[in-house]
Z-matrix of the N, CA and C atoms (Angstrom, degrees):
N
C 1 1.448
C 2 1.520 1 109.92
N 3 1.446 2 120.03 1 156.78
C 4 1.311 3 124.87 2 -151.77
C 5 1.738 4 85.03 3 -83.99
N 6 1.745 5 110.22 4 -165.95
C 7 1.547 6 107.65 5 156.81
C 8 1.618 7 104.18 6 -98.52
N 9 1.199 8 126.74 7 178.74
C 10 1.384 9 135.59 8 175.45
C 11 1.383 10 106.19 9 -146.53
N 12 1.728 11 116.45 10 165.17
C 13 1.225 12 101.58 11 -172.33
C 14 1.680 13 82.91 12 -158.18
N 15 1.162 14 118.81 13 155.66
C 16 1.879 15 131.04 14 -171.91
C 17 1.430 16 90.92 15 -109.32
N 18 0.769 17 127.08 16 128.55
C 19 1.718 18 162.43 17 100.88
C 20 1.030 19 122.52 18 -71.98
N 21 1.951 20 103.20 19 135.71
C 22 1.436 21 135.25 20 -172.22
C 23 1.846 22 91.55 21 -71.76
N 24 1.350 23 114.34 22 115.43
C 25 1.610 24 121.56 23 149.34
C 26 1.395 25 97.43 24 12.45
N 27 1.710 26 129.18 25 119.32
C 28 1.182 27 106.15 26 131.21
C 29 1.588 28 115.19 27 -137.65
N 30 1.345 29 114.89 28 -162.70
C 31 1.592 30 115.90 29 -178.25
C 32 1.480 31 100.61 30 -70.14
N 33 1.722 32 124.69 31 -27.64
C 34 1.463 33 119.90 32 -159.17
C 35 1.925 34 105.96 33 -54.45
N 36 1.409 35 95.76 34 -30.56
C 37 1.269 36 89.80 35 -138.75
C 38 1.891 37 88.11 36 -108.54
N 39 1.780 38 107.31 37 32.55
C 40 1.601 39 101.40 38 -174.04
C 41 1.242 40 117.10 39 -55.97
N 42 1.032 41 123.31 40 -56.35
C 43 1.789 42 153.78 41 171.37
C 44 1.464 43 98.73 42 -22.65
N 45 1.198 44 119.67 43 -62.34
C 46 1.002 45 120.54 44 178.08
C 47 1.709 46 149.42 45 -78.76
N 48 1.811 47 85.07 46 -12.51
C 49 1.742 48 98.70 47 156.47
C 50 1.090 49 129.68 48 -99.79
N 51 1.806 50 98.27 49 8.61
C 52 1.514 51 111.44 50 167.60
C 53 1.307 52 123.94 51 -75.81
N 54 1.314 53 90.13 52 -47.63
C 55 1.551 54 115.99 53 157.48
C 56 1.712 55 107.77 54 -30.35
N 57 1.616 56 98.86 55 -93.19
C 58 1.228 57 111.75 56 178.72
C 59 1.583 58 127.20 57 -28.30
N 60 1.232 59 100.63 58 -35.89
C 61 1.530 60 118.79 59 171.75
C 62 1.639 61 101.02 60 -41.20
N 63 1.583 62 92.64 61 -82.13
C 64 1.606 63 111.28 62 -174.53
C 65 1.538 64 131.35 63 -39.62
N 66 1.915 65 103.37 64 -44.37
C 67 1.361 66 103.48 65 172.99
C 68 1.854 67 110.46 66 -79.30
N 69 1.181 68 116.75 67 -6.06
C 70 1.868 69 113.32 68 152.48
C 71 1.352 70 131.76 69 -58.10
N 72 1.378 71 101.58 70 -39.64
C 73 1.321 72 130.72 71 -169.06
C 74 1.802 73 90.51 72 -59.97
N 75 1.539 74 79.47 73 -78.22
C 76 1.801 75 94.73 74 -166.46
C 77 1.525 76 98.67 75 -50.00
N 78 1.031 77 136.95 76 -84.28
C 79 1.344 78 134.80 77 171.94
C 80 1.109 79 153.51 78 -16.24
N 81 1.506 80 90.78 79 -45.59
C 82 2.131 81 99.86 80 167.91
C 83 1.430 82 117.85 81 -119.48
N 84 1.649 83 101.84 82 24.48
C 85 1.565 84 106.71 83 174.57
C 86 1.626 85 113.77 84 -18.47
N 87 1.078 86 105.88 85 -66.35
C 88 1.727 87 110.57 86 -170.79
C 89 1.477 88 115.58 87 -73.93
N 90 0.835 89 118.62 88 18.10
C 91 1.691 90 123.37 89 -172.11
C 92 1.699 91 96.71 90 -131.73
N 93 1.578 92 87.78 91 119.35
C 94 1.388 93 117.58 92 174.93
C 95 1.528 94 114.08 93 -64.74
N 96 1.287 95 117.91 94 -31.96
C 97 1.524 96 110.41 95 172.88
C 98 1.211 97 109.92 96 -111.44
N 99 1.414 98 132.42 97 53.74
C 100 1.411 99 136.31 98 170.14
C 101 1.585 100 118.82 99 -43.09
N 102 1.206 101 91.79 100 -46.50
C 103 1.748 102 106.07 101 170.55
C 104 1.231 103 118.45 102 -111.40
N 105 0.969 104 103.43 103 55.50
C 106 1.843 105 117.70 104 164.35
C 107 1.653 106 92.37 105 -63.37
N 108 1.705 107 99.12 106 128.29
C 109 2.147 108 117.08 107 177.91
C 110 1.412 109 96.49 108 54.47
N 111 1.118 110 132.20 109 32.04
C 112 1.428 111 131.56 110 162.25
C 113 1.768 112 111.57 111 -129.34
N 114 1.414 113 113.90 112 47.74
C 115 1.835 114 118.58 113 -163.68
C 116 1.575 115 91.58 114 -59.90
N 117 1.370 116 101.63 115 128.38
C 118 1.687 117 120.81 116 171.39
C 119 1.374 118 107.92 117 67.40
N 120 1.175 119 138.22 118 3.48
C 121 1.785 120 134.03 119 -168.51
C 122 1.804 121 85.64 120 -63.69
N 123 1.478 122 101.02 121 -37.39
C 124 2.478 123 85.98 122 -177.96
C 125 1.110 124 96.91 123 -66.93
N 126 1.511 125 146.45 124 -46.29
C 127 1.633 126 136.93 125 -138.88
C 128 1.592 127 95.35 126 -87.59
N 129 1.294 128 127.63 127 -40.43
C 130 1.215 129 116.46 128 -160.12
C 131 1.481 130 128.25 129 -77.20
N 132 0.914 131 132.11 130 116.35
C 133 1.667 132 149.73 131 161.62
C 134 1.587 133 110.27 132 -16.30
N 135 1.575 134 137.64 133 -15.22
C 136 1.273 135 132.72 134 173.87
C 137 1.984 136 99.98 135 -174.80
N 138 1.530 137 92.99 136 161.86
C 139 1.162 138 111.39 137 159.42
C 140 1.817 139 120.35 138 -51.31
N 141 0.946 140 110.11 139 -46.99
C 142 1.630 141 122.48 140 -155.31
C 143 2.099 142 83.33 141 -83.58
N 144 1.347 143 103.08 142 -33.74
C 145 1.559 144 84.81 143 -168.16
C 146 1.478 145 106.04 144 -83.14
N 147 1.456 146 128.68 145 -35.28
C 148 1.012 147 130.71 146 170.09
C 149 1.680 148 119.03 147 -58.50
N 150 1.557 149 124.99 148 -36.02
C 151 1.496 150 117.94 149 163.87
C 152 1.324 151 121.71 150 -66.79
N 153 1.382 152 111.89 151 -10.51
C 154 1.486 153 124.14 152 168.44
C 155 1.631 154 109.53 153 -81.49
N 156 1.309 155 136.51 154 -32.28
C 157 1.547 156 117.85 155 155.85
C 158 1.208 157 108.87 156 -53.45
N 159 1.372 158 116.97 157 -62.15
C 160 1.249 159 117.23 158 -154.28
C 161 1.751 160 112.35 159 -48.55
N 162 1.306 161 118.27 160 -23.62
C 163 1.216 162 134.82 161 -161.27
C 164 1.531 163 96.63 162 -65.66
N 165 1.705 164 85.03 163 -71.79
C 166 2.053 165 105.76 164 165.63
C 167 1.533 166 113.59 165 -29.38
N 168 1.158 167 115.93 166 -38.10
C 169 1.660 168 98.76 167 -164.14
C 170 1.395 169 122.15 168 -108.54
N 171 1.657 170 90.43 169 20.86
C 172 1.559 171 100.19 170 173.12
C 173 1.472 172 116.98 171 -92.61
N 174 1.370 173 111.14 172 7.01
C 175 1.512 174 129.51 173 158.41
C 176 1.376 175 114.76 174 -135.76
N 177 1.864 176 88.03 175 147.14
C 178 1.673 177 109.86 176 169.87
C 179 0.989 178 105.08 177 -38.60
N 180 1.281 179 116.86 178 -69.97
C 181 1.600 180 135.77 179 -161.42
C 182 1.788 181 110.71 180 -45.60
N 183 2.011 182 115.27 181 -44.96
C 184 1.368 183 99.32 182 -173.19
C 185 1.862 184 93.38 183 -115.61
N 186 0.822 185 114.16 184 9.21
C 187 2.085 186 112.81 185 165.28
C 188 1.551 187 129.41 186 -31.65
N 189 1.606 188 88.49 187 -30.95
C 190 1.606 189 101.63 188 -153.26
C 191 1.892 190 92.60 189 -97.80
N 192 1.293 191 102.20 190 -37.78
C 193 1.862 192 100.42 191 162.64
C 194 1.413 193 114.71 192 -40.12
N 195 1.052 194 124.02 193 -35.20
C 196 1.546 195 129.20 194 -160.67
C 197 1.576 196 96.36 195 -101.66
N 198 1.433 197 124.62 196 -13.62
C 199 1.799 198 114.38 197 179.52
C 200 1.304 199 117.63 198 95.01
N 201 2.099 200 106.13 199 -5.51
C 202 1.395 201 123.26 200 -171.53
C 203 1.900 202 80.53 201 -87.59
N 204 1.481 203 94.05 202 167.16
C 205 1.377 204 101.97 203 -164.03
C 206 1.959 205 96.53 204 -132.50
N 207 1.382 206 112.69 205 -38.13
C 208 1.655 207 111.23 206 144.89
C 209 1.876 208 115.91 207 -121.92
N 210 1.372 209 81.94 208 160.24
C 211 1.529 210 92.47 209 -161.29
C 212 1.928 211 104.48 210 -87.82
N 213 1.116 212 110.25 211 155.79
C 214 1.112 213 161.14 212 -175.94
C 215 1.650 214 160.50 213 -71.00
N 216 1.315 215 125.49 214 86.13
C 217 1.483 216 87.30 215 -175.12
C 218 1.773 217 99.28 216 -117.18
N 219 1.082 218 110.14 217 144.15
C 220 1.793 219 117.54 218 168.90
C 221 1.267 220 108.05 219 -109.35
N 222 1.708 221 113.32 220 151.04
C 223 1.290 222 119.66 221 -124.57
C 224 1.532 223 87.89 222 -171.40
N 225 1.555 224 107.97 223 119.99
C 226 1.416 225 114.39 224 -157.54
C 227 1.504 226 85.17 225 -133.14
N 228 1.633 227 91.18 226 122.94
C 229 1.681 228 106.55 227 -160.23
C 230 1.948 229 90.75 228 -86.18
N 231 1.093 230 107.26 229 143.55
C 232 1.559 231 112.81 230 -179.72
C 233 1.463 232 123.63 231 -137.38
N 234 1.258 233 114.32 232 114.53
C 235 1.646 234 132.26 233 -160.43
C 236 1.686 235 89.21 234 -40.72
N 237 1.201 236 149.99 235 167.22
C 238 1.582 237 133.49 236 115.36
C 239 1.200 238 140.79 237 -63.27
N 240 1.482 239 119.30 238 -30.13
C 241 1.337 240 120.91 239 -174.62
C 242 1.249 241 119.59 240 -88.43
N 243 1.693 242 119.20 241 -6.20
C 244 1.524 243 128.18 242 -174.96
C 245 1.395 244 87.47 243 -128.90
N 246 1.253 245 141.67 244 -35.98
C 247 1.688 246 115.77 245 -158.20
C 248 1.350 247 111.43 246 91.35
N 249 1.524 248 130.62 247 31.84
C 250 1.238 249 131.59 248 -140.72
C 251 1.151 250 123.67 249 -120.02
N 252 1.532 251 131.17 250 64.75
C 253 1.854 252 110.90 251 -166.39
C 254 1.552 253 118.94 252 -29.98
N 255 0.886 254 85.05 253 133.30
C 256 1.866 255 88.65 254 168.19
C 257 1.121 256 117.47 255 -141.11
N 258 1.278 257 120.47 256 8.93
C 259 2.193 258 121.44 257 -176.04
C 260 1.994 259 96.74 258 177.64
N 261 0.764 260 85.63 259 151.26
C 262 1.671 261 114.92 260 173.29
C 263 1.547 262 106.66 261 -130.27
N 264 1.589 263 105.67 262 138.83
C 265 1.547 264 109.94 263 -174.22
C 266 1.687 265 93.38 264 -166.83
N 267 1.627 266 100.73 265 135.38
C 268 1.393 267 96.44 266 -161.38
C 269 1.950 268 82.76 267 -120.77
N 270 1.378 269 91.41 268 -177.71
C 271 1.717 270 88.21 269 178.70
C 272 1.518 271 95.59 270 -157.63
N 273 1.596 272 117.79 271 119.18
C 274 1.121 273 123.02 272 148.37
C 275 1.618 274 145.16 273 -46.16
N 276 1.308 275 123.34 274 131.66
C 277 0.973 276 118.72 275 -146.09
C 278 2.086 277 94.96 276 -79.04
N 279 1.056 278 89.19 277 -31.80
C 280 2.004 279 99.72 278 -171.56
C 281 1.599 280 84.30 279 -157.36
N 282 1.623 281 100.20 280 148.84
C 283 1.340 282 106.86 281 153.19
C 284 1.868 283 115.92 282 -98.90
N 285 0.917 284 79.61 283 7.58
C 286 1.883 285 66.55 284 172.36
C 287 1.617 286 126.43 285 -68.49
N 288 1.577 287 100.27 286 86.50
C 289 1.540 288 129.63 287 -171.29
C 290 1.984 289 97.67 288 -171.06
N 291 1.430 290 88.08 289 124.88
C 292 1.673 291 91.27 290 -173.45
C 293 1.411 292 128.95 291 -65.70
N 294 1.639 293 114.13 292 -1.24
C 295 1.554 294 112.78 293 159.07
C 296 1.260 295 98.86 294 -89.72
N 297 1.517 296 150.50 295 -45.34
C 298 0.984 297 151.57 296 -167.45
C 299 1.157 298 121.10 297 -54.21
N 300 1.198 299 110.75 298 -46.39
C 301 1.540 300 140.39 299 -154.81
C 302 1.675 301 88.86 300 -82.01
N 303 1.471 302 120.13 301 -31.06
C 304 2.001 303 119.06 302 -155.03
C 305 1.492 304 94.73 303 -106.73
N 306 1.429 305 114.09 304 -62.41
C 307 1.448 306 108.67 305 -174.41
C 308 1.492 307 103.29 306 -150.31
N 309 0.992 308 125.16 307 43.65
C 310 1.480 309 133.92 308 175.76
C 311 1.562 310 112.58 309 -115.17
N 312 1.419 311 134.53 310 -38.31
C 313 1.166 312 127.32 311 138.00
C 314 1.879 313 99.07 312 100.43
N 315 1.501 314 106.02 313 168.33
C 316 1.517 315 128.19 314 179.04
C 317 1.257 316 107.35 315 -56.17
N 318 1.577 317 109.56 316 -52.98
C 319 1.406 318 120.86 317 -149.07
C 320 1.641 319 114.36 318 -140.32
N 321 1.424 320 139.11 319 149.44
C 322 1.028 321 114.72 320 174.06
C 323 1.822 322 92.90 321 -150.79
N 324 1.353 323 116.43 322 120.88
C 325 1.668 324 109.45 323 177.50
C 326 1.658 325 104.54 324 -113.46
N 327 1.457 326 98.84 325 -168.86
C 328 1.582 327 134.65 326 -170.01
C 329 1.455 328 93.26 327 -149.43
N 330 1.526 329 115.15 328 140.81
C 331 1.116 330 136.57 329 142.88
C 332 1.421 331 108.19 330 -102.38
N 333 1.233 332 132.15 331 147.67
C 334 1.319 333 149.72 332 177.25
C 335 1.786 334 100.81 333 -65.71
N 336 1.280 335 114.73 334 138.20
C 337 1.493 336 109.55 335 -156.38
C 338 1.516 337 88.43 336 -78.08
N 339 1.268 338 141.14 337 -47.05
C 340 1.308 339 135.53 338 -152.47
C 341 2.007 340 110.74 339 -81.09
N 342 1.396 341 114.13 340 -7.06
C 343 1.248 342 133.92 341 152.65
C 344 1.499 343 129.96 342 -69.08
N 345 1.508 344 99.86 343 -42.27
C 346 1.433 345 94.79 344 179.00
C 347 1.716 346 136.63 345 -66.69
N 348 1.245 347 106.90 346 160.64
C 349 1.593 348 129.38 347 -154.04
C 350 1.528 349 115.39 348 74.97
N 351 1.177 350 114.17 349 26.86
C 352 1.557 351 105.91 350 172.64
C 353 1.537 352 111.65 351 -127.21
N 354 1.150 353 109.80 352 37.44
C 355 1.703 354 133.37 353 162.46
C 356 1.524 355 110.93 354 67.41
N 357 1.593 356 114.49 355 20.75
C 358 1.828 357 122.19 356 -176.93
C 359 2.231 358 86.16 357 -46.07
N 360 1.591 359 100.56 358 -79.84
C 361 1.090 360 117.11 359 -175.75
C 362 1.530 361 114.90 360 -24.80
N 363 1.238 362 150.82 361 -90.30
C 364 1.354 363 138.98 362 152.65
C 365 1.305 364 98.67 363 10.79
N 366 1.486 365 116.51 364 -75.79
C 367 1.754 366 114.60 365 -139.34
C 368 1.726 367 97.18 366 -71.11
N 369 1.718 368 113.48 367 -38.96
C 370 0.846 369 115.20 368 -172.03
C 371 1.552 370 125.77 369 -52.15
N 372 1.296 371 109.65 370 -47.29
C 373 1.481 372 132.09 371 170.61
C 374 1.601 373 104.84 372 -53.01
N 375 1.570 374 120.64 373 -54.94
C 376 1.278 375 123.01 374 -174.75
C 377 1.761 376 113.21 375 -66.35
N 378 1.332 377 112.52 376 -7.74
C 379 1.344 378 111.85 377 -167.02
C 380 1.921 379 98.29 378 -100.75
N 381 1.331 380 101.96 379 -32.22
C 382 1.552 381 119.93 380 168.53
C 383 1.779 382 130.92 381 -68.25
N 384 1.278 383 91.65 382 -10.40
C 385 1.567 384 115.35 383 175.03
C 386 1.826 385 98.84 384 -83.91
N 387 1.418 386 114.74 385 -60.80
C 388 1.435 387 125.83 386 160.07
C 389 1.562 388 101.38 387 -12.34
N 390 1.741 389 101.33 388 -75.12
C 391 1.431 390 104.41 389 -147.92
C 392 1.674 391 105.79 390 -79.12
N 393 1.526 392 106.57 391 -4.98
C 394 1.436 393 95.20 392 -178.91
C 395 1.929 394 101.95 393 -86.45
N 396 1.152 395 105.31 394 -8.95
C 397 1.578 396 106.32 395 -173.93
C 398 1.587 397 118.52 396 -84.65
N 399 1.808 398 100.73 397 -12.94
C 400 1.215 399 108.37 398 170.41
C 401 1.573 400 115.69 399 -74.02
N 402 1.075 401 105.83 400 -53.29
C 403 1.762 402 132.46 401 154.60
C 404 1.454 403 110.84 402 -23.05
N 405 1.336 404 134.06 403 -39.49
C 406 1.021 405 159.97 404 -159.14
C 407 1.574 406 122.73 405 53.07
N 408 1.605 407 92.92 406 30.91
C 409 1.763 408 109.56 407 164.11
C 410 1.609 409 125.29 408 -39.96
N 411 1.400 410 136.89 409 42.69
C 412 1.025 411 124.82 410 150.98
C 413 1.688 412 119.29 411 48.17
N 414 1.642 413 104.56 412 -79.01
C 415 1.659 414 122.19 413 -148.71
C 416 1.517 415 102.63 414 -170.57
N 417 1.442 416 111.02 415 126.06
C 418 1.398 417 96.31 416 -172.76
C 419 1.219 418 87.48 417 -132.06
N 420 1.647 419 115.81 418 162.15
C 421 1.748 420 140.73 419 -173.00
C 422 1.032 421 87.20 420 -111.87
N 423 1.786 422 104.54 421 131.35
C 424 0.816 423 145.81 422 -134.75
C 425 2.029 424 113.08 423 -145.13
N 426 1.206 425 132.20 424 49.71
C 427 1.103 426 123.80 425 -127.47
C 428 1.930 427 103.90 426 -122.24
N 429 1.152 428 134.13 427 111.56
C 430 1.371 429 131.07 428 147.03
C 431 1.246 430 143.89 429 -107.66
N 432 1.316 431 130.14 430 -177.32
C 433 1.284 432 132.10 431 169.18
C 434 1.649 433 117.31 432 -58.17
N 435 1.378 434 109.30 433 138.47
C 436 1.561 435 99.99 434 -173.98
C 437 1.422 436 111.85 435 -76.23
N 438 1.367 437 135.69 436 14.61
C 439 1.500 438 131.32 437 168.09
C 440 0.949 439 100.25 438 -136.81
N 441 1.299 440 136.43 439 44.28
C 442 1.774 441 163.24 440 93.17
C 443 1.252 442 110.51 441 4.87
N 444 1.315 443 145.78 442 14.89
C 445 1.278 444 106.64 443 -139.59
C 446 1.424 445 125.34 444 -100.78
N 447 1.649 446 118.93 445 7.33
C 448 1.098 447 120.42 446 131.09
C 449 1.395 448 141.69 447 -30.80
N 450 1.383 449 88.08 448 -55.90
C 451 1.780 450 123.39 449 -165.37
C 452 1.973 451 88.74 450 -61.52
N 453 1.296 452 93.10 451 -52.70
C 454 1.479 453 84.84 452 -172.95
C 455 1.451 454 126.46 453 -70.35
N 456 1.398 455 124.60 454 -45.62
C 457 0.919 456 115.91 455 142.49
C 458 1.674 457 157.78 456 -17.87
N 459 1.220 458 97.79 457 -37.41
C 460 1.453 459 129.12 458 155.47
C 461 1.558 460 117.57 459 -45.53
N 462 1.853 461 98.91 460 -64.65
C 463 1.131 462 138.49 461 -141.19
C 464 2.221 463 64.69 462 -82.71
N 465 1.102 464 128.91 463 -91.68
C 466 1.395 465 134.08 464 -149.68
C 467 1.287 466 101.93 465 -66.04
N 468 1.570 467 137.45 466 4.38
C 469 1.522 468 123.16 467 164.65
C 470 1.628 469 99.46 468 -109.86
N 471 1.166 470 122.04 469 25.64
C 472 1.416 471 123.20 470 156.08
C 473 1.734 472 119.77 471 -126.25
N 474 1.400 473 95.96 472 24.09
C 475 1.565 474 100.86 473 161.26
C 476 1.849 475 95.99 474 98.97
N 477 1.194 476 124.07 475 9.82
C 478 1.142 477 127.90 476 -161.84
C 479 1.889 478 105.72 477 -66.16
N 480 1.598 479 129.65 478 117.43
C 481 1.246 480 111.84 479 172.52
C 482 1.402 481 110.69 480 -93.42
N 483 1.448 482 129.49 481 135.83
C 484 0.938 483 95.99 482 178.09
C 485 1.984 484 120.35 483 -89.81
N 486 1.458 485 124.29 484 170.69
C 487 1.423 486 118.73 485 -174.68
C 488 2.004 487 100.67 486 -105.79
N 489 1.362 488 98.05 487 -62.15
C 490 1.665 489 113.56 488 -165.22
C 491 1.340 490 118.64 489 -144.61
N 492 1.120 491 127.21 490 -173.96
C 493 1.413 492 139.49 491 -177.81
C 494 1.542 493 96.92 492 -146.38
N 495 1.726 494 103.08 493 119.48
C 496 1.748 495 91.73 494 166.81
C 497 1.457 496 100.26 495 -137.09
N 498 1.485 497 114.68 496 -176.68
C 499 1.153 498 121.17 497 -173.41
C 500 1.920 499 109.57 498 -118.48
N 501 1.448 500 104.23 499 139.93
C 502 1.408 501 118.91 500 -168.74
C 503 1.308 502 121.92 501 -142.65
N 504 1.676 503 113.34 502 81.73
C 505 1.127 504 112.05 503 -152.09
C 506 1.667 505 140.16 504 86.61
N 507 1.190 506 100.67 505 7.12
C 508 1.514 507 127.16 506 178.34
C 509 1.676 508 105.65 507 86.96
N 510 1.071 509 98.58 508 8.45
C 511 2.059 510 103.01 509 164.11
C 512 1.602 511 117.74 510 -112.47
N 513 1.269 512 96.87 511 124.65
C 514 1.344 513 115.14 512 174.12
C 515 2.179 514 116.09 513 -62.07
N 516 1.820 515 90.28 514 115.81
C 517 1.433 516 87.39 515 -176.05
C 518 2.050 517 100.99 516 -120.89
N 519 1.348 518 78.77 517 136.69
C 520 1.724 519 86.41 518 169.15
C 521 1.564 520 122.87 519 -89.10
N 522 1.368 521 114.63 520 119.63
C 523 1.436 522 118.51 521 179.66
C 524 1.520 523 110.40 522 -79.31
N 525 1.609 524 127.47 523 116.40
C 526 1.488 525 100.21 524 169.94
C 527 1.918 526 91.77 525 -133.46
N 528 1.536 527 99.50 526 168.23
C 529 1.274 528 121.08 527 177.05
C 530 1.688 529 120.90 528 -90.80
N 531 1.079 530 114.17 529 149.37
C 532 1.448 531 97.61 530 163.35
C 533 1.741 532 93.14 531 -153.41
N 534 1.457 533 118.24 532 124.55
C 535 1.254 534 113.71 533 160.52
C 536 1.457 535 134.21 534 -79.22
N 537 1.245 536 119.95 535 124.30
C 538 1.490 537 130.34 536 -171.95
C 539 1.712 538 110.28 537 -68.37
């Protein structure tokens, strides 16, 4: 697997989460969390307007402009040897908010569909543990679908414990831990 490296959202790389946008679109039509750590990247009208939430919701203060309710950072995973998005992964600052707090979780990413199985996801998550420790996140929730099983996987080669399995909406979600 290549190296990867997280970067904060920026305009450099619009072109290319436009991109990214599109091959989601086409790709995970049927999947309800296509943009898992990507909030609104489908609704929005451009790249430049969508790196402009993301900007907003990296504070308390402008979160609530964007409809986010805690703030934020998004985090545009980047190949090294090409310059290459390949995953988006955002990280909550606290879950203290009652979807957040149950099965809504720290963090929620995307790998780019034409990337996946070549372990971006792992690294991505493991590089996001980093940034939650800067944060001074403690322990972050950690949460997917129970036929995830990527997702989970992910979730348990980054230290993930798991706690429970509950249901949200008649879908089964897995709660797991991971200490920072």
């Amino acid at each position: 697997m290549e190296t990867i490296e997280l970067i904060e959202a920026t305009l450099n790389y619009a072109k290319d989460i436009w991109q990214f946008r599109q091959e989601v679109l086409e790709r995970d039509a049927d999947n309800e969390n296509q943009f898992a750590g990507c909030l609104s990247l489908d609704t929005c009208s451009s790249a430049e307007e969508w790196i402009e939430i993301c900007r907003l919701r990296n504070s308390e203060n402008t979160c609530r402009q964007t409809g986010a309710d805690v703030p934020s950072d998004t985090y545009f995973a980047i190949r090294k040897s090409d310059n290459k998005l390949v995953g988006v992964i955002d990280l909550r600052h606290h879950i203290n908010h009652p979807i957040l707090g149950t099965w809504g979780g720290h963090c929620g990413y995307t790998v780019r569909p034409s990337e996946r199985g070549n372990g971006y996801a792992k690294d991505m998550l493991r590089l996001n543990i980093q940034n939650a420790k800067k944060l001074g996140i403690p322990k972050i929730l950690i949460t997917c679908h129970s036929d995830n099983l990527a997702s989970e996987k992910t979730i348990i080669a980054n230290g993930g414990v798991f706690e429970k399995t509950m249901v949200v909406d008649g879908t089964e979600i897995k709660r797991y831990w991971i200490n920072v």
